[in-house]
gemmi code that builds the backbone of each chain (N, CA, C; Angstrom):
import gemmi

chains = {
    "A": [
        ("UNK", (-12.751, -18.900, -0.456), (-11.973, -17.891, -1.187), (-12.569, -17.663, -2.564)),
        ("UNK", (-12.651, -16.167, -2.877), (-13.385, -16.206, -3.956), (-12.121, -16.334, -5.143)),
        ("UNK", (-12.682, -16.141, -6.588), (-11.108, -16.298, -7.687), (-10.300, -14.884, -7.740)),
        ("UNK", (-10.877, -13.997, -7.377), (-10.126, -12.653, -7.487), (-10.017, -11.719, -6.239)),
        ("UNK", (-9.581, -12.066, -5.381), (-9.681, -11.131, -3.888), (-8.502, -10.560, -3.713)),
        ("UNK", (-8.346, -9.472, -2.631), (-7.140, -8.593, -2.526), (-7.353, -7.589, -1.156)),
        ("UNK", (-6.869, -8.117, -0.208), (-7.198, -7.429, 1.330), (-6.057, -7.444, 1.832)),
        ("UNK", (-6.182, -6.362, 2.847), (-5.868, -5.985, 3.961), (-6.551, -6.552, 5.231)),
        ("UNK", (-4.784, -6.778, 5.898), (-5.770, -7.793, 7.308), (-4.887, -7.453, 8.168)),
        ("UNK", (-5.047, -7.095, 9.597), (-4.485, -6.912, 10.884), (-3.984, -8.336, 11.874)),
        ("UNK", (-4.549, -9.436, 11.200), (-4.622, -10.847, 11.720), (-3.145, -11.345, 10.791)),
        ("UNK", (-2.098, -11.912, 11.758), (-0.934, -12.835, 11.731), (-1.320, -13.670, 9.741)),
        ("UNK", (-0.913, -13.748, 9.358), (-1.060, -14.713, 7.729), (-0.145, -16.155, 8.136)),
        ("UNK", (-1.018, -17.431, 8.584), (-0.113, -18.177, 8.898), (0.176, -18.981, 7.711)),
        ("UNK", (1.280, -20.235, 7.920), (1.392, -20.901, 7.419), (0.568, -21.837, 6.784)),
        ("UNK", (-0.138, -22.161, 7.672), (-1.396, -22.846, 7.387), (-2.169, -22.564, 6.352)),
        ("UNK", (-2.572, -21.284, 6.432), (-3.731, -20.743, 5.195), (-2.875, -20.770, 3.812)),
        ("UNK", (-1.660, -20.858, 4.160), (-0.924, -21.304, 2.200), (-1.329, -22.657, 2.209)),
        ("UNK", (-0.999, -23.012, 3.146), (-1.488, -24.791, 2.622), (-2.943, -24.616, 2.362)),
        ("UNK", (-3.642, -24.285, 2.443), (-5.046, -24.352, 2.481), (-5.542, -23.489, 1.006)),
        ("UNK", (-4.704, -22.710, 0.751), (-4.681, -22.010, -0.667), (-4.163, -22.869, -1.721)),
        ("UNK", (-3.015, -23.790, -1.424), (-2.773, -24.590, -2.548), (-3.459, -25.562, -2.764)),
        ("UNK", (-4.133, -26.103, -1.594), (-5.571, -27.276, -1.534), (-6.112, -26.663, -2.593)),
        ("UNK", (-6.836, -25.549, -2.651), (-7.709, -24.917, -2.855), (-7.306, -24.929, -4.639)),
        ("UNK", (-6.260, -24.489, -5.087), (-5.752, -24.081, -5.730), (-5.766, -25.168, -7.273)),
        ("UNK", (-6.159, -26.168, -6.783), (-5.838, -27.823, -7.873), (-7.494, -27.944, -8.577)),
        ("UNK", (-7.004, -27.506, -9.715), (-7.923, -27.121, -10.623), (-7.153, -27.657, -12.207)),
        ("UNK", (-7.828, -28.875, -12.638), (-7.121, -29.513, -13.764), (-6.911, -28.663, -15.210)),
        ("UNK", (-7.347, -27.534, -15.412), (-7.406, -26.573, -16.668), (-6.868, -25.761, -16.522)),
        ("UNK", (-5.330, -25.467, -15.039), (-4.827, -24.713, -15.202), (-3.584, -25.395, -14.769)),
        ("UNK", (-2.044, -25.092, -15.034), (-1.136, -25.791, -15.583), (0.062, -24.979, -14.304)),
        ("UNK", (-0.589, -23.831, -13.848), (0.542, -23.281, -12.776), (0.051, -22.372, -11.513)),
        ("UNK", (0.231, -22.944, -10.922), (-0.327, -21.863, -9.357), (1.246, -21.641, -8.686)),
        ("UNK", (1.321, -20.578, -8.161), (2.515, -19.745, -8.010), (1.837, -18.541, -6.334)),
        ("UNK", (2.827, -19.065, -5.173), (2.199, -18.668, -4.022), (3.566, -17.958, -3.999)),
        ("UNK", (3.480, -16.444, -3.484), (4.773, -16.314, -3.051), (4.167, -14.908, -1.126)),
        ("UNK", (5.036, -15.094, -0.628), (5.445, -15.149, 0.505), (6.240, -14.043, 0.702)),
        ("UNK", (6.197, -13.214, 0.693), (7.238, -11.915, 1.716), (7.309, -12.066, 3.347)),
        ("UNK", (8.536, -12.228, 3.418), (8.798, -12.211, 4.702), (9.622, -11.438, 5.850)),
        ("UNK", (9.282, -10.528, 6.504), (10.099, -9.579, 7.492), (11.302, -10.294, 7.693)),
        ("UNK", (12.825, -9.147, 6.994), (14.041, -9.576, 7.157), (14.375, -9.206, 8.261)),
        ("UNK", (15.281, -9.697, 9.136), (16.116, -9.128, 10.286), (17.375, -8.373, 9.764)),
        ("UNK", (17.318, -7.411, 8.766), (17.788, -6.646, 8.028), (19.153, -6.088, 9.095)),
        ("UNK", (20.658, -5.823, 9.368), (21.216, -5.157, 9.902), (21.647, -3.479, 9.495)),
        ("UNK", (21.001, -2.152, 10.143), (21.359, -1.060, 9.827), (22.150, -1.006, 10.872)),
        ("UNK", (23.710, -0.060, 11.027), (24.523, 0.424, 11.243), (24.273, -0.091, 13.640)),
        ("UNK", (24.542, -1.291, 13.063), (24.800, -1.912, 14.191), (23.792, -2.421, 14.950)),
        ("UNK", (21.812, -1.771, 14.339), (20.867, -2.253, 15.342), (20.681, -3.306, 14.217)),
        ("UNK", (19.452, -4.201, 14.674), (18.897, -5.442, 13.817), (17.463, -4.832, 13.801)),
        ("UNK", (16.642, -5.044, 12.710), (15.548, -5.021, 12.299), (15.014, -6.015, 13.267)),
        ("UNK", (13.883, -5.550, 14.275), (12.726, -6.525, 14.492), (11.624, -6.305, 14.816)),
        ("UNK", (11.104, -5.515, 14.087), (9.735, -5.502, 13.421), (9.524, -4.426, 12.408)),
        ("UNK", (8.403, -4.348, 11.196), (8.052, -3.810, 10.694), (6.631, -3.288, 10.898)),
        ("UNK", (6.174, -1.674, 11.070), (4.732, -1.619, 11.745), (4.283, -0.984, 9.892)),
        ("UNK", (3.372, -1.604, 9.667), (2.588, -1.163, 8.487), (1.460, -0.486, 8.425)),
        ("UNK", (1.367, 0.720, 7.849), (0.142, 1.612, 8.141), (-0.509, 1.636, 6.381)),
        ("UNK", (-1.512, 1.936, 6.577), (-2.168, 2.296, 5.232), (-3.410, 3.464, 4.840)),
        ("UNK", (-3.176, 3.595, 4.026), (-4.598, 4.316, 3.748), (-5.578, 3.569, 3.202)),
        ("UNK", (-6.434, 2.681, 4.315), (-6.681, 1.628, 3.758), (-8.014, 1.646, 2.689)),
        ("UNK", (-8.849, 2.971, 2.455), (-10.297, 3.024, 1.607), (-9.235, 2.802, 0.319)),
        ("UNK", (-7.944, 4.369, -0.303), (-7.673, 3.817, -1.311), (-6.733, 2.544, -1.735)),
        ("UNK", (-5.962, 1.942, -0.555), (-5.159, 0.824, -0.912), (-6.119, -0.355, -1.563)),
        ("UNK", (-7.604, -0.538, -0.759), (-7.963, -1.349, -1.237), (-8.541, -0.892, -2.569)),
        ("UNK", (-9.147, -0.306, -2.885), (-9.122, 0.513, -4.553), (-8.086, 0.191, -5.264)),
        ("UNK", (-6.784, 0.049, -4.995), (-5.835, 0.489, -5.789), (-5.400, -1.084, -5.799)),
        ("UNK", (-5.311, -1.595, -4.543), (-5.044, -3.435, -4.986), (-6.351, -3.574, -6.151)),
        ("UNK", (-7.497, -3.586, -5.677), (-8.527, -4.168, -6.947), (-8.068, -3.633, -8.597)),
        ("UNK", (-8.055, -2.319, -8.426), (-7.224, -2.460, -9.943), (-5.816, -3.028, -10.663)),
        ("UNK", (-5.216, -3.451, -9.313), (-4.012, -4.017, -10.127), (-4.530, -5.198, -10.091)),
        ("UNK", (-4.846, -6.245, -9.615), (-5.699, -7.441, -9.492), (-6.311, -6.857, -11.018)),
        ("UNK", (-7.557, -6.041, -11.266), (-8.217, -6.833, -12.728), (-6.829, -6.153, -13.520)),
        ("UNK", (-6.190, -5.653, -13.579), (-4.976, -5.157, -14.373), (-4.558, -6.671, -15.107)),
        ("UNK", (-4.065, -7.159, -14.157), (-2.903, -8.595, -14.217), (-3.677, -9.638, -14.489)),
        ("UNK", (-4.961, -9.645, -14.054), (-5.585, -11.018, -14.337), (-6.445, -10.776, -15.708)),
        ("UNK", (-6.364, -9.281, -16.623), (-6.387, -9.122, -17.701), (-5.530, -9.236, -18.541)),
        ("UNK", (-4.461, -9.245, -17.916), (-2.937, -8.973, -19.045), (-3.158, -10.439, -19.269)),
        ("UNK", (-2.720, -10.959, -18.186), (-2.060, -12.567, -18.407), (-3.126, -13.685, -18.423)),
        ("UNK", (-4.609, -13.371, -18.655), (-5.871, -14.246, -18.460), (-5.265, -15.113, -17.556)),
        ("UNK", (-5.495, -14.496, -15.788), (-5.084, -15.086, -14.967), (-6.853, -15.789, -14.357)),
        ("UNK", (-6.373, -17.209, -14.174), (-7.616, -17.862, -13.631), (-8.057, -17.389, -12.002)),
        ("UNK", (-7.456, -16.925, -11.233), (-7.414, -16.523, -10.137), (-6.194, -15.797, -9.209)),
        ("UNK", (-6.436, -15.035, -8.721), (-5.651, -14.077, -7.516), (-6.355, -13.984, -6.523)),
        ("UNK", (-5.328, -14.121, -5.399), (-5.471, -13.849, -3.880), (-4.140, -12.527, -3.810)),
        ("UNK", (-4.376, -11.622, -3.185), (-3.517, -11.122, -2.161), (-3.949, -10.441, -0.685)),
        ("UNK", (-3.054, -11.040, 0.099), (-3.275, -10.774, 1.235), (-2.241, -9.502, 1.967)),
        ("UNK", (-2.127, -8.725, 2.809), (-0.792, -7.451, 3.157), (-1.600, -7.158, 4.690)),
        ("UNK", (-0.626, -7.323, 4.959), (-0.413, -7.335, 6.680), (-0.238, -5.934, 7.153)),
        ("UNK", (-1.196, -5.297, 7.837), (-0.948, -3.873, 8.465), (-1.025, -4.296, 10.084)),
        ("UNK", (-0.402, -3.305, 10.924), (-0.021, -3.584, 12.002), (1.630, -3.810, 12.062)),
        ("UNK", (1.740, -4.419, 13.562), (2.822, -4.741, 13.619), (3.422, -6.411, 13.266)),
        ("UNK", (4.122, -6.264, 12.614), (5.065, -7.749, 12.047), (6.452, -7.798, 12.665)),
        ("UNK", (6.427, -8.975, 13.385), (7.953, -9.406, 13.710), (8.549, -10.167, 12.668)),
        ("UNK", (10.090, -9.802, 12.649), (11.115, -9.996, 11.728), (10.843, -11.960, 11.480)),
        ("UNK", (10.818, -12.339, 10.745), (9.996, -13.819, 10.111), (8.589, -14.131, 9.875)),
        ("UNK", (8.012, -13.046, 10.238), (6.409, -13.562, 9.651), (6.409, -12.486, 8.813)),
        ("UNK", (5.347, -13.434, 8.235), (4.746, -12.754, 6.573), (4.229, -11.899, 6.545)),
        ("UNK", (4.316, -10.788, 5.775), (3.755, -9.530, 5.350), (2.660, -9.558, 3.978)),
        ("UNK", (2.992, -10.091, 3.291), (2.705, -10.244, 2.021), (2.331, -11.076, 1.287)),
        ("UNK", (1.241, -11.522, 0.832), (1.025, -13.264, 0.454), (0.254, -12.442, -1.057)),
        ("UNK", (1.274, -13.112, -2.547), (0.504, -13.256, -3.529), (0.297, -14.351, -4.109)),
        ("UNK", (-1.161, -14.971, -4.582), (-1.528, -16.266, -4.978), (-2.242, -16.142, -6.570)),
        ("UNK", (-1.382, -16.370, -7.431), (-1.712, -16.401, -8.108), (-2.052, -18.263, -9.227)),
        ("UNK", (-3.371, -18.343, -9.652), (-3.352, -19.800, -11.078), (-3.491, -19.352, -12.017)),
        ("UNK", (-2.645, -19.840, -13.177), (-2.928, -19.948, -14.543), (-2.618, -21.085, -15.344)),
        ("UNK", (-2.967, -20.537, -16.719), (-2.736, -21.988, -17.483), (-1.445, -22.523, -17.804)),
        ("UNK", (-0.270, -21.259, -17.703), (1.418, -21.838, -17.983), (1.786, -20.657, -16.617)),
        ("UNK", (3.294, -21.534, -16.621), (4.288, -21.604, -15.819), (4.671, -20.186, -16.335)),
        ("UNK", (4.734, -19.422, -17.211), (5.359, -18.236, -17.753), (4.468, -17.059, -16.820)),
        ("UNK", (3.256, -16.961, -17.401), (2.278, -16.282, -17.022), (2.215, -16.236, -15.668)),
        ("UNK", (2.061, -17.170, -14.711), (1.903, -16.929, -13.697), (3.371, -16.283, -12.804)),
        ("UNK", (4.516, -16.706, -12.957), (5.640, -16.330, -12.786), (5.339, -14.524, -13.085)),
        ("UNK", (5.316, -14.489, -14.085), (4.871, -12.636, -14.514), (4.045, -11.929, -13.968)),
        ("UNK", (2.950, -12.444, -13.938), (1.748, -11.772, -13.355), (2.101, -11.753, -11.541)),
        ("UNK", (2.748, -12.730, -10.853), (2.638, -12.694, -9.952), (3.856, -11.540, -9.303)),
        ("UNK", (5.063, -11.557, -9.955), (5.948, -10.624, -9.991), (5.491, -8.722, -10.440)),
        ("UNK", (4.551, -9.029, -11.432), (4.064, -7.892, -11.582), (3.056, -7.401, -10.336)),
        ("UNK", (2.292, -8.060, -9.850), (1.548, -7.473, -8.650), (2.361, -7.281, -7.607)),
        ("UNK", (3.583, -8.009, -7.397), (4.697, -7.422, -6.253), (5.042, -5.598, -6.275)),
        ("UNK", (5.541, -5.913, -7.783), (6.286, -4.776, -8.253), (4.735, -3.743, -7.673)),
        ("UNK", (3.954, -4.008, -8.251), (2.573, -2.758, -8.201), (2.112, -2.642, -7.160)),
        ("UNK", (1.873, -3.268, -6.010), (2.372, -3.304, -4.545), (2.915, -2.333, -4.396)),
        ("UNK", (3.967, -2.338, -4.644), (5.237, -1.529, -3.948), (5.192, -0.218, -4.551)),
        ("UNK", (4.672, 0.246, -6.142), (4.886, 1.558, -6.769), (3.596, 2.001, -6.266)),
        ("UNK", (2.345, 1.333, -5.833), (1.388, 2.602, -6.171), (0.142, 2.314, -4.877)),
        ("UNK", (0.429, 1.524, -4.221), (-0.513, 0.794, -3.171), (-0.239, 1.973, -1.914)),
        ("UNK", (-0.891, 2.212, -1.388), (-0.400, 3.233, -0.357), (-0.452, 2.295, 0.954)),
        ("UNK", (0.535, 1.637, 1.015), (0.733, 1.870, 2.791), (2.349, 1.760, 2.869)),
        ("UNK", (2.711, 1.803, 4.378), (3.971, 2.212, 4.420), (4.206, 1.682, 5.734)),
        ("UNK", (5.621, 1.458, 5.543), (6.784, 0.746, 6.897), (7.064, 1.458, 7.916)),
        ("UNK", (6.715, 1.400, 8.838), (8.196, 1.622, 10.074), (8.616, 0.826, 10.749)),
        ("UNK", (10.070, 1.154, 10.745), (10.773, -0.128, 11.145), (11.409, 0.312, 12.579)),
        ("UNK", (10.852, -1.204, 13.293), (11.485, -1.159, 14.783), (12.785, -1.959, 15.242)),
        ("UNK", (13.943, -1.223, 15.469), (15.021, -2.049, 15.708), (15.138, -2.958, 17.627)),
        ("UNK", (16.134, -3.368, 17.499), (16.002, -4.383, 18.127), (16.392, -3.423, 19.880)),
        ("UNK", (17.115, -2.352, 19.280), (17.844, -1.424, 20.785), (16.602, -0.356, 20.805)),
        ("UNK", (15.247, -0.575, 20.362), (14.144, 0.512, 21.164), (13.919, 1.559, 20.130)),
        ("UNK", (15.259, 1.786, 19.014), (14.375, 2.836, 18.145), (13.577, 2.680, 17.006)),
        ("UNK", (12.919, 3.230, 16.410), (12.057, 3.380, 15.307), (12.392, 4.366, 13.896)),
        ("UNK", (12.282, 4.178, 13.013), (12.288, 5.301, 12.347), (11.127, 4.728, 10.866)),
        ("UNK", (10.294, 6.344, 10.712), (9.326, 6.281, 9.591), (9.946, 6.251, 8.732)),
        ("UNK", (9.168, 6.191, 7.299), (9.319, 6.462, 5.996), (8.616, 7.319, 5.582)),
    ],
    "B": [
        ("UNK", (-14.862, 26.616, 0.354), (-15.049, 24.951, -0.070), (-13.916, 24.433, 0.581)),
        ("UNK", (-14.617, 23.404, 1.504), (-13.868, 22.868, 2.297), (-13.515, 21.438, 2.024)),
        ("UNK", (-12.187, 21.212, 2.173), (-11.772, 20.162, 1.699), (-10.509, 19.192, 2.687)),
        ("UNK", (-11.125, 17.747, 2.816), (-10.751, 16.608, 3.873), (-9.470, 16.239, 3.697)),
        ("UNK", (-8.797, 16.434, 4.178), (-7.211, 16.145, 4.170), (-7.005, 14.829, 4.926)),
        ("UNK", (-6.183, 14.222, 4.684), (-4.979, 13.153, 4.946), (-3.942, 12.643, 4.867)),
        ("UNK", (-3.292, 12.712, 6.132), (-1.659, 12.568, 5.944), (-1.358, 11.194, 6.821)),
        ("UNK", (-0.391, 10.811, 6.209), (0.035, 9.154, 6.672), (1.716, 9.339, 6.539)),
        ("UNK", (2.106, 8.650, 7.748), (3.660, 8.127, 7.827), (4.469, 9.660, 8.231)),
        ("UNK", (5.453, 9.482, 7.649), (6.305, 10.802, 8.154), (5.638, 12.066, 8.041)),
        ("UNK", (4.704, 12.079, 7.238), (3.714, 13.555, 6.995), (2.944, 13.402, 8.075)),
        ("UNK", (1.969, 12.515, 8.565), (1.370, 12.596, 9.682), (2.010, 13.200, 10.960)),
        ("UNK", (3.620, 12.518, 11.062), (4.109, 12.044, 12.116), (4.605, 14.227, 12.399)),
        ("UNK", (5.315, 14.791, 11.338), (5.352, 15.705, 11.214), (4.101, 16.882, 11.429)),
        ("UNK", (3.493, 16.659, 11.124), (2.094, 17.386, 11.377), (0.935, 16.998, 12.873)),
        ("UNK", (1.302, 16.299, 13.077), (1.289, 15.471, 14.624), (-0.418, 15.304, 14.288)),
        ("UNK", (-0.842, 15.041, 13.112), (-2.339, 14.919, 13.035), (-2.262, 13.894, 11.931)),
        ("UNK", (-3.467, 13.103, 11.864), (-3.369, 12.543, 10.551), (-4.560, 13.344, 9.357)),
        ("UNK", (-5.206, 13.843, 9.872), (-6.016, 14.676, 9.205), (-6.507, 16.238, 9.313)),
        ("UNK", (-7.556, 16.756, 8.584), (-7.561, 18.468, 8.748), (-8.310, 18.636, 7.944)),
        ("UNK", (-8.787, 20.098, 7.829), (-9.631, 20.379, 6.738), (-8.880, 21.806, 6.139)),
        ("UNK", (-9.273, 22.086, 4.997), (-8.220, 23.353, 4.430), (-9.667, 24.106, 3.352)),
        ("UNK", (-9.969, 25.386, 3.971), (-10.278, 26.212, 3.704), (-9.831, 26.261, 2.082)),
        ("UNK", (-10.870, 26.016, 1.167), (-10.022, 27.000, -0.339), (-11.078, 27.951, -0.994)),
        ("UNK", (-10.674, 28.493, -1.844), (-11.585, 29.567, -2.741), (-11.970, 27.916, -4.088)),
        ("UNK", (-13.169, 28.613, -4.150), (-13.876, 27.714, -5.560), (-12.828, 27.901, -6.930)),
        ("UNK", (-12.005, 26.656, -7.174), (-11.275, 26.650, -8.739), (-10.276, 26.460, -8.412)),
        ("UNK", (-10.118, 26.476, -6.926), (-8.746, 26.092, -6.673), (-8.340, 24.344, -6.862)),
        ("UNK", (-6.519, 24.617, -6.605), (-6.313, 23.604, -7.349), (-5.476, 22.563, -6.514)),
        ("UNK", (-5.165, 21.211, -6.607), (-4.423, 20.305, -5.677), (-2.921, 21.677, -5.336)),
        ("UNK", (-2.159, 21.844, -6.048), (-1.202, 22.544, -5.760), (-1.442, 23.840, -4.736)),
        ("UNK", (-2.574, 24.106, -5.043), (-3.384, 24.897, -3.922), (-3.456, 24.544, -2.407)),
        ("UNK", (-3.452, 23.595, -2.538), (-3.798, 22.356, -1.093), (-2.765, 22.289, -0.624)),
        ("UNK", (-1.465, 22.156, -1.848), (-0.353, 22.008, -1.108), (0.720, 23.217, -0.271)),
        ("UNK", (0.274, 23.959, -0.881), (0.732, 25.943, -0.071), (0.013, 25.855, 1.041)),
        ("UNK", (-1.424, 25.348, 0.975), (-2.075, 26.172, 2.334), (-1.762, 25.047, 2.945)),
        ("UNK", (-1.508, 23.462, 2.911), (-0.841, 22.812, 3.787), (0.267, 23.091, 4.113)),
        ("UNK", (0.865, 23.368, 3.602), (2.695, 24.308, 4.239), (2.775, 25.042, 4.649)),
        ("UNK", (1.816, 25.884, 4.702), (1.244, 27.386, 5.057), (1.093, 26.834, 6.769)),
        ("UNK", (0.220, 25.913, 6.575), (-0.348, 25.402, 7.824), (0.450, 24.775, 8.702)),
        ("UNK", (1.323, 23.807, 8.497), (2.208, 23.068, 9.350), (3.401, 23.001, 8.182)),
        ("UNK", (4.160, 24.583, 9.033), (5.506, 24.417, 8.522), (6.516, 23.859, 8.359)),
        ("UNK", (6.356, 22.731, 9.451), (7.263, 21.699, 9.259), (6.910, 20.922, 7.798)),
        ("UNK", (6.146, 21.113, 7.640), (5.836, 19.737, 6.165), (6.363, 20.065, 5.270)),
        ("UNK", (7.148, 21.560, 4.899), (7.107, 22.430, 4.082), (8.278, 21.721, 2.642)),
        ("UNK", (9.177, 21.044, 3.546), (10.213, 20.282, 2.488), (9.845, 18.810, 2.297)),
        ("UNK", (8.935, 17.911, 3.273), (8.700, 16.914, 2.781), (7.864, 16.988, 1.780)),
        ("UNK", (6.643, 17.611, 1.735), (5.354, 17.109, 1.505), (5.645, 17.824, -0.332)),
        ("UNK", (7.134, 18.239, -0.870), (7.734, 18.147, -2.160), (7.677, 17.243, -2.467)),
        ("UNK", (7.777, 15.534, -1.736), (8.279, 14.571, -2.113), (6.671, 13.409, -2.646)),
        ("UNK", (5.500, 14.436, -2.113), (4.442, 13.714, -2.350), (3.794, 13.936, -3.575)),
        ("UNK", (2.772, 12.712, -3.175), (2.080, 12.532, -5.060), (0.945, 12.730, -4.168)),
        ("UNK", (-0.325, 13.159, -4.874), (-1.426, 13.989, -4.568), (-2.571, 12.662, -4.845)),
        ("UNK", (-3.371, 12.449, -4.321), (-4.621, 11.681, -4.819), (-6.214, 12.866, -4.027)),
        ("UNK", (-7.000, 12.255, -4.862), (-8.353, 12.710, -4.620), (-9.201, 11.949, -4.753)),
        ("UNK", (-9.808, 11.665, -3.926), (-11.060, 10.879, -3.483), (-10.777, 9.267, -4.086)),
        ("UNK", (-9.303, 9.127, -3.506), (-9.131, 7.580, -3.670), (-8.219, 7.293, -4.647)),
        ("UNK", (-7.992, 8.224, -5.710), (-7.082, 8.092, -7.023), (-6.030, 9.005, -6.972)),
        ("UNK", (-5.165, 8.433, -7.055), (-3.876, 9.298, -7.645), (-4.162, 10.563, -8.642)),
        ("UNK", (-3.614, 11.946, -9.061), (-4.041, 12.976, -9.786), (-2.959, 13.849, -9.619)),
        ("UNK", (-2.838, 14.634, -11.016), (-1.817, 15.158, -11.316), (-2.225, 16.384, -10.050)),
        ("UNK", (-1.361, 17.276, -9.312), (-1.160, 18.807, -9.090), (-2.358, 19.744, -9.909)),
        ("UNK", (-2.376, 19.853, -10.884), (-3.456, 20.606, -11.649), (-4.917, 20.321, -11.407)),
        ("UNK", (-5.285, 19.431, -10.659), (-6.196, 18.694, -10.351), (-7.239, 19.818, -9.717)),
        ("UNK", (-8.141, 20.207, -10.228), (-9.243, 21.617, -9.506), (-10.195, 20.379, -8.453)),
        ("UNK", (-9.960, 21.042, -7.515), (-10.667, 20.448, -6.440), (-12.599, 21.088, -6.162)),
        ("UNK", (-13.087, 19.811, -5.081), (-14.447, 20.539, -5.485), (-15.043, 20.729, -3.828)),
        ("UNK", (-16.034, 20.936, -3.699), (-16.185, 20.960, -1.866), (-16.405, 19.724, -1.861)),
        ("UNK", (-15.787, 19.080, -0.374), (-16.142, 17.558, 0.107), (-14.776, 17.415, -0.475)),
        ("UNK", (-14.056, 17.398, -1.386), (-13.224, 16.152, -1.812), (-12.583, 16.120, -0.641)),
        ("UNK", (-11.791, 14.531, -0.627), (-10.699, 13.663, 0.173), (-9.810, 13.811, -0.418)),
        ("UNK", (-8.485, 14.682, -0.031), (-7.195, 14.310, -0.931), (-6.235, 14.240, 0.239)),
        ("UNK", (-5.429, 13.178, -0.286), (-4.309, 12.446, 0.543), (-2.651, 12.711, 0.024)),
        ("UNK", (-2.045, 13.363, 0.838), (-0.963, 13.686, 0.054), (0.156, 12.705, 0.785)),
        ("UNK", (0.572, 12.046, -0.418), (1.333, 10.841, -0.154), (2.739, 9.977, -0.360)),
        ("UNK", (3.284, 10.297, 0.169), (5.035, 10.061, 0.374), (4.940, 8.448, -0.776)),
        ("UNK", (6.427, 8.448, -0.928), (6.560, 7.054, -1.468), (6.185, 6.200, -0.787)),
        ("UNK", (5.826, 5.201, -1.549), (5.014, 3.725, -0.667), (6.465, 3.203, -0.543)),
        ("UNK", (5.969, 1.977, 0.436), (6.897, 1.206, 0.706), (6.059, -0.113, 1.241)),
        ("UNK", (5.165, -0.365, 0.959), (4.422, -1.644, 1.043), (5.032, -3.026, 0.705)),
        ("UNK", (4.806, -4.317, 0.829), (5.382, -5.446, 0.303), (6.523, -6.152, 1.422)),
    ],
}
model = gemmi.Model(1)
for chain_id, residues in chains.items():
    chain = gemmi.Chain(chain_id)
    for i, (resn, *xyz) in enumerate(residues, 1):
        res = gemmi.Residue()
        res.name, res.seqid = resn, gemmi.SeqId(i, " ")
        for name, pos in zip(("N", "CA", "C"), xyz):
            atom = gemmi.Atom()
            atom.name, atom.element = name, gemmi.Element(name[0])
            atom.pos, atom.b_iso = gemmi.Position(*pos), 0.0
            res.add_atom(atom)
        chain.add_residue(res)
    model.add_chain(chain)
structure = gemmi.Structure()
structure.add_model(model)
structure.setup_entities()
């Protein structure tokens, strides 16, 4: 893993590879590593259950647009390293969509920075949900 | 000057294509793109209000003068994460 990466992947994000990120992650000159995890809710709309989310993207500029929020945040907060990972395809309701990994030198910073790449994710990253309920229908966004 | 279109999610799904090409006159402008796309698939005509415009990878205001070749993606709210 390099210190600043940010992809799109069609491949399941298991459990495993967080453990293998926080291995990774133990570096004595920095004071906070902060992994966080989005995970497909089984959300209830008007009687069906959420179970799955299909994620599409535009993926030339998403990945453009993750790399600038990546040097964005790891400029604001002199972040020692970022990972993010975002799941396109289809996701069933409990696996991960979303993996941000962020180290720094305090507990503040990384808390922020890592919340801020959520938030920037979500305002300006282009890809998008459809959600499959549990009785066969679908509906876009 | 012909210019590469792309539509994703309910704009695609509406336009039953994800892409196209749109004929413009030289000086024309993103807002330009967006008439002769409505022009083109009338159904889009009330969503594609709700989109933000990019060109060749970046987000860009409407006023945006387009050139031959560009890629512009007209693009509903994200919902990523």
């Amino acid at each position: 893993m390099e210190a600043k990466t940010a992809y799109l992947t069609m491949k399941p994000i298991s459990w495993n590879r967080l453990a293998y990120l926080e291995r990774w992650a133990m570096q004595p000159s920095c004071g906070a590593f902060v992994t966080f995890a989005g995970v497909v809710r089984a959300d209830r709309h008007e009687g069906r259950t959420v179970r799955a989310l299909f994620y599409e993207a535009y993926a030339e500029m998403a990945e453009r647009q993750l790399a600038y929020l990546v040097a964005e945040t790891t400029a604001r907060w002199s972040l020692d390293a970022v990972e993010i990972q975002h799941r396109l395809g289809l996701v069933e309701a409990g696996q991960i969509s979303v993996v941000v990994v962020v180290r720094a030198q305090h507990r503040a910073m990384a808390y922020a920075a890592s919340q801020f790449l959520l938030e920037g994710i979500k305002q300006r990253v282009p890809i998008w949900k459809h959600t499959h309920y549990d009785d066969g229908t679908s509906r876009s966004c | 000057m012909q210019i590469r279109v792309r539509l994703f999610a309910s704009l695609r799904d509406a336009a039953d294509t994800g892409e196209c090409w749109l004929e413009l006159a030289p000086g024309e402008r993103g807002m330009d793109a967006k008439a002769a796309l409505a022009a083109r698939y009338p159904r889009l005509q009330d969503l594609v209000e709700y989109a933000r415009l990019s060109v060749n990878w970046e987000y860009r205001p409407w006023e945006t003068p387009l050139q031959d070749g560009d890629e512009i993606g007209f693009l509903l709210p994200v919902s990523g994460g």
